[in-house]
Structures are given as C-alpha cells and as structure tokens.
C-alpha positions in Angstrom: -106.9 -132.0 -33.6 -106.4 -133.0 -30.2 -103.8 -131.9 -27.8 -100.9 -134.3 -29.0 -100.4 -134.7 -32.6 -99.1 -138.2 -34.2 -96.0 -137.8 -36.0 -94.9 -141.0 -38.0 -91.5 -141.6 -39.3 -91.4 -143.7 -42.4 -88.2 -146.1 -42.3 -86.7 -148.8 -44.6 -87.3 -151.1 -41.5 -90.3 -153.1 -40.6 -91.3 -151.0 -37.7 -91.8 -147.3 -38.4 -91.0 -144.8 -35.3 -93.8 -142.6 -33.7 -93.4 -139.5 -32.5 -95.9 -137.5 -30.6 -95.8 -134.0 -29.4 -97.9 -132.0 -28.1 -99.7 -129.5 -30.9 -98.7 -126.7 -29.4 -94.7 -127.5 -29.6 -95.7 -128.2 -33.5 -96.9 -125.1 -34.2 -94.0 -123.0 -32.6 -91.4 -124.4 -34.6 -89.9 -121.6 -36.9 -86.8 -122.0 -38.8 -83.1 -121.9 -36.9 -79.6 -122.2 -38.0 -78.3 -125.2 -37.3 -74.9 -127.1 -37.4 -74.1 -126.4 -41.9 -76.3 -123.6 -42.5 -74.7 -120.3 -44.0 -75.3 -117.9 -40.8 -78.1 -115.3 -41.6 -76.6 -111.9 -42.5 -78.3 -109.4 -40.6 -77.4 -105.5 -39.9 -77.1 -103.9 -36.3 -75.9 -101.0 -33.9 -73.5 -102.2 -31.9 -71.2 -101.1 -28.4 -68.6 -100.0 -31.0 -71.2 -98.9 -34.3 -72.8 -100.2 -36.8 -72.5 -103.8 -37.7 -72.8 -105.5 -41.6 -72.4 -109.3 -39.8 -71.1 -110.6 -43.3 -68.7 -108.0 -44.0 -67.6 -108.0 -40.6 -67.3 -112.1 -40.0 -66.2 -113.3 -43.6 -62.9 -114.8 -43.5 -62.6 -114.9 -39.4 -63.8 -117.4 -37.3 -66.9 -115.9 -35.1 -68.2 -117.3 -31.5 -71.8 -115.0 -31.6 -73.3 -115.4 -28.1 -76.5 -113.8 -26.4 -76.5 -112.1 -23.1 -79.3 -112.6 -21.4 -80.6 -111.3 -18.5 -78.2 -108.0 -18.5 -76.6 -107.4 -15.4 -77.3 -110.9 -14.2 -74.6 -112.8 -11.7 -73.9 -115.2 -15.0 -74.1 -113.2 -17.3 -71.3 -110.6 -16.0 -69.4 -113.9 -15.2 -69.5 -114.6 -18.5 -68.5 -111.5 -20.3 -65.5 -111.6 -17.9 -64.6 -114.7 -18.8 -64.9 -114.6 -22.1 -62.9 -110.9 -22.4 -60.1 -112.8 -20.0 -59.3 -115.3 -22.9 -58.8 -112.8 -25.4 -55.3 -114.1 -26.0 -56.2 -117.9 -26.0 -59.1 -116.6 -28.7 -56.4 -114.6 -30.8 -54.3 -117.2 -30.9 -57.1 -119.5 -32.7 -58.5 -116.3 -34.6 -61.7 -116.4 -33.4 -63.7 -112.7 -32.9 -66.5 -112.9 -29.7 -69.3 -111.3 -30.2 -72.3 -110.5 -27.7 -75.8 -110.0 -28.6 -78.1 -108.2 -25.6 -81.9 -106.6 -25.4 -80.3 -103.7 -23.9 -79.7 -100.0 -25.0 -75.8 -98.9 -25.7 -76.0 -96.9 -22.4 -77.4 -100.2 -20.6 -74.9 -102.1 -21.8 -71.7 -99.7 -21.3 -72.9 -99.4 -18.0 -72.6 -103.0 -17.3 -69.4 -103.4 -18.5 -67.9 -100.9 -16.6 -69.8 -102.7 -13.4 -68.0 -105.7 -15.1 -64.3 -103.8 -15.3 -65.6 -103.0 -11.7 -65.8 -106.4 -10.3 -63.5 -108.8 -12.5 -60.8 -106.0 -13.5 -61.1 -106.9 -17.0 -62.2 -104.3 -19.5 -64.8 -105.9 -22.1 -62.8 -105.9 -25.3 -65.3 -107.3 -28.1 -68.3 -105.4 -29.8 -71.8 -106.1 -28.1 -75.0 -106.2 -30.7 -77.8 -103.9 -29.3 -80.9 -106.3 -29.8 -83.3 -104.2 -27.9 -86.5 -105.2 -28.9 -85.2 -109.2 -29.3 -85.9 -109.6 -33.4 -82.7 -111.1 -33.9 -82.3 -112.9 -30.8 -86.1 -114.6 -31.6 -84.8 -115.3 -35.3 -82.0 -117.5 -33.7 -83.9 -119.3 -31.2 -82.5 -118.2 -27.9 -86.3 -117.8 -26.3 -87.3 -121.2 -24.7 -90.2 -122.7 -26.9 -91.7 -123.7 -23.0 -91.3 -120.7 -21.4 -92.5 -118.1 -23.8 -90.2 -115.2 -25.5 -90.0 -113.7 -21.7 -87.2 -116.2 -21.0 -84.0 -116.6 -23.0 -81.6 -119.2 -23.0 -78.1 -119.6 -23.0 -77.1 -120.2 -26.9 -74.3 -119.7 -28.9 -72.7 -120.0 -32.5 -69.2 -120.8 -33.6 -68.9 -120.0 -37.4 -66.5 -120.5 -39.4 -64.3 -118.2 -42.0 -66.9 -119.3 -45.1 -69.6 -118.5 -42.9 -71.4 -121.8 -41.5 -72.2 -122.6 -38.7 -69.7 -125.5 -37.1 -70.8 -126.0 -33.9 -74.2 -124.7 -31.0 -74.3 -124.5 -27.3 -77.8 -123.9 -25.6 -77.7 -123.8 -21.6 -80.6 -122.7 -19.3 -80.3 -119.4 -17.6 -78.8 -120.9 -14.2 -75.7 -122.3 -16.3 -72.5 -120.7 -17.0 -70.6 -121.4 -20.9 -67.3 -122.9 -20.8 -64.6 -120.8 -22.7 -62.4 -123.8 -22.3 -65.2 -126.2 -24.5 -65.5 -123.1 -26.7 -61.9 -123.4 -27.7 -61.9 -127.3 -27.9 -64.5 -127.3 -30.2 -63.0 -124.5 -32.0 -59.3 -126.7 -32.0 -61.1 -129.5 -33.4 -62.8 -128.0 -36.1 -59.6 -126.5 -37.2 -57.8 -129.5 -36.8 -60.4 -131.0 -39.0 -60.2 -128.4 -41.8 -56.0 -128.8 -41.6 -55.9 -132.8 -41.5 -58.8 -134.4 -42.2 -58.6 -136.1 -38.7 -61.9 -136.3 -36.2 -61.7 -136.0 -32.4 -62.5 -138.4 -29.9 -64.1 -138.2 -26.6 -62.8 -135.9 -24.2 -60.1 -134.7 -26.5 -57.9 -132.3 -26.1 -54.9 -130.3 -28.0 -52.2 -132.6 -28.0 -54.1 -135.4 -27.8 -54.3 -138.5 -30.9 -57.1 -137.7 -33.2 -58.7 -140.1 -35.4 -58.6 -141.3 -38.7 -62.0 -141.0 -40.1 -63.8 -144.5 -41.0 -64.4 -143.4 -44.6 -61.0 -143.4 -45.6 -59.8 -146.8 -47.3 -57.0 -148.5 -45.0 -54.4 -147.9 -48.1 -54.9 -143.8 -48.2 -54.7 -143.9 -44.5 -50.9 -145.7 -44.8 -49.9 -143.6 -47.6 -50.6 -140.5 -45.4 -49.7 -141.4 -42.3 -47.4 -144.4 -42.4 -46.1 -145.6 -39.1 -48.1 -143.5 -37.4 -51.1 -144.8 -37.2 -52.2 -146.7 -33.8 -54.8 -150.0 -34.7 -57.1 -150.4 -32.4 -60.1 -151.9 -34.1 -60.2 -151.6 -38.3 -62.4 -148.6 -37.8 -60.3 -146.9 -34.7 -57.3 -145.9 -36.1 -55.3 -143.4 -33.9 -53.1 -140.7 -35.3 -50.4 -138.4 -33.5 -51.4 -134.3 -33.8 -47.7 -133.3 -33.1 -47.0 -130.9 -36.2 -50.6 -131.4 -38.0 
C-alpha cells in the first residue's frame, strides 16, 4: 500500500467519485460524535465534584466545550465570555460546561487570574481531563498535528441527549457565544414549530417552512402568513412561535 490510498464512492450515476487520502489520515480515524448521535456518557471529577454526564445533562440543554491550552490569551477570553452570558444562556436553558487537561488546583487558579482580569467570576463546573482520555475520545486533537495539539471543539446537546450542533476552530480562534445561542434559538425554534432557519438568521427574523411539507398543511397551519417566494421558499413570521 502506497502512501495515498484509493477510495471509490459507488453512485446511482454514471460516474463514480474518487477519493484519495493519504494512508496515514485512513488509519487515524476513530469513532466521533457527530451531529444525531446520543452523547457518550462518561464519569469525571470536576471544579465543583464529581460528575455522572447523563444524570447531570438529561432533560437540560448542554454546550460541552474544551479548554485548551490552560491559561492561554483565548482561552481565558473565552471562559470570560462564556461566564458573562450566563443570563442570555439561562434564559434559553442551556448549562456550559468546560473540559480542561489541568488539575482542580490548575484550573481554580486560572479562574481566579480570569475573575482577575475580566471581573467575572467563572460560574459553570470545569471537567478535570488531566491525562486527555476524554478529550481524545471526542476528537479535539488535530489528526495533523498529533495528540500534542488540541483544537477548538464544542457540543451543543440537547434535553434527550443528542448531539444538535459542532463547532471545531484552530487554537488562534476565539468561539462566538453569540453563534452559540443562534444555533441554540434555532434548534429550539425547530423543536417548537417545525420551521428551519435561513442564512444569517436571527431571533425575530422569518423562518422557513420546510420543503417537505405539502403546500395544503402549510395553509392550514399558517394561513395568511406565509410569504411565496418560490414553491419551495415559503417564509413564515416567528412573532409568538
């Protein structure tokens, strides 16, 4: 077997698609959750005890974030931020929770160099990863750059438990709490209405009626309301949905 391996992807079309990777990359990929999957239960100390993720998430909506690099210039930027929007996260019921390779007495230290700097007091339990298990299981080590380097990555799960929605950023790269919550408003918009989100959407905003719903269900439930743009981009109002 050579360097690149030949990956071909059988279609219902004439052509089929080829893929090639290098061998390496083939061989390093291990199992993730991804966007559907029931989120792994797993069992940790944390900054505030011990930690039974099931018991703890079930019936909430969870954003489960890694902290890498501890007492990086992002990192702290990000716990700040991230403690700052408690009230917008309340508001939506969503829990944070951190996950760091540091000891409890690393990471209480850095979040009173955090209270320090930003004047905002870390308010959300912080999962003591030490020796990385858990952060490997959930893919936040770059495949390129060995386990040494993490990445950015986060999970927003859902009350049943699955996973709704990932973000992976390098390590130079800030997350947005404000794209956070817009996913988070959409997703529970979804489960309320059935609608879908647009482009660039915001609270507020129209949503969408989805194209699998037949033109006479979409009348009988929204009536009036409904903006035609095309026969598959229908437009609905969110005021009171």
């Amino acid at each position: 077997m050579g360097l690149f391996d030949q990956t071909f992807l059988k279609g219902s079309r004439a052509v089929d698609v080829e893929v090639t990777l290098p061998a390496s990359y083939r061989r390093r990929v291990d199992w993730v959750p991804r966007i559907g999957d029931i989120f792994p239960n797993f069992t940790a100390e944390t900054t505030t005890g011990h930690l039974d993720f099931h018991d703890w998430a079930e019936g909430r909506w969870v954003h489960l974030f890694n902290c890498p690099k501890l007492g990086g210039a992002v990192t702290s930027t990000e716990l700040a931020s991230f403690s700052a929007a408690a009230p917008e996260f309340d508001q939506r019921g969503v829990v944070n929770l951190g996950l760091v390779q540091a000891t409890k007495s690393q990471q209480i230290g850095f979040e009173v160099e955090i209270e320090r700097l930003f004047d905002v007091r870390v308010n959300f339990p912080v999962v003591l990863d030490q020796a990385g298990h858990l952060s490997r299981i959930l893919g936040m080590f770059s495949l390129r750059d060995s386990y040494e380097h993490a990445v950015r990555k986060s999970f927003l799960i859902d009350p049943s438990l699955k996973v709704r929605g990932l973000f992976e950023y390098p390590l130079n790269v800030g997350r947005s709490v404000d794209e956070i919550l817009r996913l988070t408003d959409a997703h529970q918009l979804r489960d309320r209405s059935g609608l879908v989100t647009p482009a660039d959407w915001l609270p507020g905003d129209d949503a969408l009626i989805p194209e699998s719903v037949p033109a006479s269900d979409a009348m009988a439930r929204y009536g009036d309301a409904i903006s035609y743009y095309s026969p598959a981009l229908r437009g609905v109002p969110t005021a009171g949905r």
